[in-house]
N, C-alpha and C positions, 0 to 999 in steps of 0.2 A: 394723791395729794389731799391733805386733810384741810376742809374749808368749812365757811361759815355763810350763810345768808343773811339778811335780815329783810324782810319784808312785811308789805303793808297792803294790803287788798278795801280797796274801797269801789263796788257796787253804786255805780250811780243811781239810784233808784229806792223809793221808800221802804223796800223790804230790805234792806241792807246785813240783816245780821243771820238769817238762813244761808245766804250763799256765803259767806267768811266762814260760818262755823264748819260748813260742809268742807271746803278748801283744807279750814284745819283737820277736821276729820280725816279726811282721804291722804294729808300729807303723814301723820301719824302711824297710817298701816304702813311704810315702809318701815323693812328690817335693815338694821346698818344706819339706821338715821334718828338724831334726837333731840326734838321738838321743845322749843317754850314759849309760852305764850305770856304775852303783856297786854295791857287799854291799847296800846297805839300799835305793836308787829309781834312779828311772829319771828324768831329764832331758830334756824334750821343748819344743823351739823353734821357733817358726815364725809365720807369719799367724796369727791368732786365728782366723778360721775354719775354715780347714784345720786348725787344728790340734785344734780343738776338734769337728771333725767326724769326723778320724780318730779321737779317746782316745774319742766315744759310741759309734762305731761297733766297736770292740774291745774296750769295755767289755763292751758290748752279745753279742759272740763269746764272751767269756771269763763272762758271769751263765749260758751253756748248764752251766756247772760248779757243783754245786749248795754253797753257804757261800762264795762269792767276795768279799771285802772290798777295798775300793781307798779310799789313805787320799792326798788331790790340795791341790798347793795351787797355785795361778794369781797371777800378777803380770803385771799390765798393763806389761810391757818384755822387750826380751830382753836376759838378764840373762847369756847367752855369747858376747856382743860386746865389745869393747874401750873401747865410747863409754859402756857401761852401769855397767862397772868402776869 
């Protein structure tokens, strides 16, 4: 099933924009997946499996940072296709 994320990673803590960038980083090396970035989230497309195995598993990287909040919302389509528009 083809889906969409869109998420938002806010680091409670003054170094705020090393652990985002890194999150983005690491979500990026999945194959099968395609990433866009905005000021406010991040856009993430793909298989629903894949995709949703890659955002626990970096989620998952990014809770080693102590006050990590991630605020997600999931739509069953991919909504950066043409046919979805």
């Amino acid at each position: 099933m083809k889906t969409s994320v869109e998420i938002s990673y806010y680091p409670l803590n003054e170094e705020y924009v090393p652990p985002i960038r890194g999150f983005i980083d690491r979500i990026n090396t999945y194959e099968g997946l395609r990433v866009k970035t905005n000021g406010m989230s991040t856009q993430v497309f793909g298989e629903y499996d894949i995709l949703m195995a890659a955002i626990t598993k970096e989620i998952r990287k990014s809770f080693d940072h102590p006050h990590s909040v991630f605020v997600m919302k999931v739509i069953n389509a991919d909504l950066d296709t043409k046919e979805s528009k």
